[in-house]
C-alpha positions in Angstrom: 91.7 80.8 97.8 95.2 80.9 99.5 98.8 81.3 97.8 98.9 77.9 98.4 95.8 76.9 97.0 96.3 78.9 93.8 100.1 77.1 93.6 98.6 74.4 93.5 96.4 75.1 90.9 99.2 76.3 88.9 101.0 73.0 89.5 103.9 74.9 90.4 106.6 74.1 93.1 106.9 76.9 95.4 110.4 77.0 93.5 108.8 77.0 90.2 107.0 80.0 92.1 109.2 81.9 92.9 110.8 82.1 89.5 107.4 82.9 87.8 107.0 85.3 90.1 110.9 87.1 90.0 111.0 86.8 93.7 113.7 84.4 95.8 112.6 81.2 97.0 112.9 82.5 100.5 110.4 85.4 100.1 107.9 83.3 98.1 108.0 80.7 101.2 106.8 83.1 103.4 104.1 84.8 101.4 102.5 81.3 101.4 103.1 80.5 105.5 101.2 83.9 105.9 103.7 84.0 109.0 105.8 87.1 108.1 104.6 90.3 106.2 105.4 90.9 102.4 105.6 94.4 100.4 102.7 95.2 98.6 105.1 94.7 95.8 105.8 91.4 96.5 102.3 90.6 96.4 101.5 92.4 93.0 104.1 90.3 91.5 102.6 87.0 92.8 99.2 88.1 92.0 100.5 88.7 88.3 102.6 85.5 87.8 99.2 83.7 89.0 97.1 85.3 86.6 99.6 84.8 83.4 99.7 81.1 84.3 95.7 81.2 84.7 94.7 83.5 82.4 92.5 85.4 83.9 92.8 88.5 86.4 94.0 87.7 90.2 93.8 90.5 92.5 95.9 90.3 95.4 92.7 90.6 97.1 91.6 87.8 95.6 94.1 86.1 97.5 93.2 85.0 101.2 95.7 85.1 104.0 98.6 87.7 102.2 100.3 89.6 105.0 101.1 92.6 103.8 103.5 95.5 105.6 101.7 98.5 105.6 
């Protein structure tokens, strides 16, 4: 599944995403384009907002797509 896919399943806004996440509208945008790369840390702390809401474990290699900067 995608960011998108698992904002979705969240029910979230990519706003309401962000927030859950502690990241800036801005930066949560372009995690889910895929367009521009993210930290690392970035994508731990979507991974983490995901799994709270889910309640279960989301890896951020669970996530398809995430450009990370190495």
């Amino acid at each position: 599944m995608t960011l998108e896919d698992f904002r979705l399943e969240c029910q979230w806004s990519k706003n309401e995403m962000a927030r859950q996440a502690g990241l800036d509208f801005g930066t949560t945008n372009k995690a889910i384009k895929g367009e521009e790369p993210i930290s690392l840390n970035t994508a731990n702390k979507l991974a983490h907002a995901i799994s709270r809401k889910l309640g279960r474990t989301i890896r951020i290699q669970d996530i398809e797509g995430l450009n990370i900067s190495s």
